[in-house]
C-alpha positions, 0 to 999 in steps of 0.5 A: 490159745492163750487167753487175753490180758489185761491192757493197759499199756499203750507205746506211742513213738514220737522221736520221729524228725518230721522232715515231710512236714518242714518247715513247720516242724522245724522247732516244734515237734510234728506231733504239736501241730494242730487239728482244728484247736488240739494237737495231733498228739493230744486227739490220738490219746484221747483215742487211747484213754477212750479205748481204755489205756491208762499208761500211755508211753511216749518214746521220744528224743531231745528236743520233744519236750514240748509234748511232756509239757502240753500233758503236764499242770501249768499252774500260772495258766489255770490261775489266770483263766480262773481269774477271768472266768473262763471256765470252759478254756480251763477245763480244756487245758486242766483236763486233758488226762483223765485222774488214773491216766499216766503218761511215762516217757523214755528215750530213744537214743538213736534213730533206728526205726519203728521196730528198735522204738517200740522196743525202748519200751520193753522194761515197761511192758515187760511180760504183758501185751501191749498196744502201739499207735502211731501219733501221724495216723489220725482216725475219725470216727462217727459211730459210738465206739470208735475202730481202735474201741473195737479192735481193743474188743476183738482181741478180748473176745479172740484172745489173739493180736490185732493189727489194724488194716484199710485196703488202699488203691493197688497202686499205693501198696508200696507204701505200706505194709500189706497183710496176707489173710489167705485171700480173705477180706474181713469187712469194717469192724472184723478180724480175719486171720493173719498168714504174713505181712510184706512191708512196702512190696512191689505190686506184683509182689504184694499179697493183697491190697489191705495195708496197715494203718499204725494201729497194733495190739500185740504179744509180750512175745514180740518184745522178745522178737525185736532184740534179735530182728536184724536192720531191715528197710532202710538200716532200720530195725522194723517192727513189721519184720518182728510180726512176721517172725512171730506168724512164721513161728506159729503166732496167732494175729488177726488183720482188724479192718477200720471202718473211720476216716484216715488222714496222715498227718505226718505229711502236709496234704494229710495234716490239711485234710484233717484239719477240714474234715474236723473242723466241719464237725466242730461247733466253734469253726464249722459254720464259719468253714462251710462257708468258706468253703462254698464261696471257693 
């Protein structure tokens, strides 16, 4: 079994249209829109940069230049806040990235699917593994180390991928894809072994209830996989459909279990949700939201 490496590399692909959250997302990119006072995109690096990520590489298309921007300095700002001595605010917007961090962007030219955006990262990852988040998928966690820390550990101490699953009502399945681990059912914070993954399979069809959450780290191999995956669900080149190559092939994967709190916020229930639930853990809006919320 090949040992782990050294992961530094994290592919984020925001090119997505957003059309569930329209018409909110109509001119601005649906990964700015906010959780309590960050952008969604903003609380799923500081995910990254926590579990160790220091290239963080977005995949995006025109009109996302908003999210380049909000990672970048802006002087004028900084001044300003500065000038009137609001010394919190300006770390808040000064210190997003951490010094070592990078964030690179490339394009995706054309809407093909998860799997075809991973793979405009490639010339970037070249031969080493790599990480992929979704940025819609926001995870809370209460512990000190949060799941995505976690799954980082359990592919350093297994030397194999990890993909990170939550099991889901049986009427949901169809909705995901749904990982085989031969009838096992690791518990929150542990990895089973992979034997196949079906994306959004009918429910007599599905192999268990243990969906993916859009948190994956993955084998240099799969990069290779990808040139030649064929168009699968929805004329779209997926990358479930490289994951599955690679386990039939004999690959090694393990399905990591979350233990946190899941909230899509690529949809408008999700995004609400998640903007109550932090907002209750925030110093600034949790006294104020509870009781709001008690006089419903």
């Amino acid at each position: 079994m090949k040992g782990p490496q050294m992961l530094n590399t994290v592919i984020i692909p925001v090119a997505g249209l957003g059309t569930r959250l329209l018409p909110a997302s109509k001119a601005i990119p649906k990964e700015m829109l906010t959780v309590v006072d960050k952008p969604v995109i903003q609380h799923v690096i500081e995910e990254a940069i926590e579990a160790g990520f220091t290239r963080l590489v977005l995949v995006t298309r025109s009109g996302k230049s908003a999210i380049e921007d909000h990672f970048d300095r802006n002087a004028e700002l900084e001044q300003v806040l500065a000038g009137k001595g609001k010394d919190s605010l300006l770390a808040a917007v000064r210190d997003i990235l951490p010094r070592g961090v990078q964030v690179i962007s490339v394009r995706q030219d054309e809407a093909k699917g998860l799997g075809h955006a991973v793979l405009c990262a490639a010339a970037l990852t070249g031969d080493e593994d790599f990480a992929v988040m979704l940025p819609d998928m926001l995870i809370d966690n209460d512990a000190d180390r949060s799941d995505f820390m976690q799954m980082v550990e359990a592919y350093r101490n297994s030397g194999k991928g990890q993909i990170m699953v939550e099991t889901v009502p049986e009427d949901q399945v169809e909705r995901y894809g749904i990982v085989d681990c031969g009838g096992e059912r690791p518990t929150s914070g542990q990895s089973a072994a992979m034997t196949d993954v079906v994306e959004k399979p009918a429910l007599a069809e599905a192999p268990s209830n243990l969906a993916i959450v859009g948190r994956y780290i993955l084998p240099a191999r799969i990069m290779e996989l990808l040139k030649s995956t064929p168009r699968g669900a929805g004329d779209e080149i997926q990358l479930t459909d490289a994951i599955k190559t690679l386990l039939h092939e004999g690959g090694k994967l393990d399905a990591f279990t979350m233990a946190g709190d899941l909230y899509d916020c690529g949809n408008k229930a999700g995004l609400l949700m998640a903007n109550v639930a932090l907002g209750l853990k925030h110093p600034e809006t949790a006294a104020d939201l509870k009781a709001f919320l008690k006089a419903l």
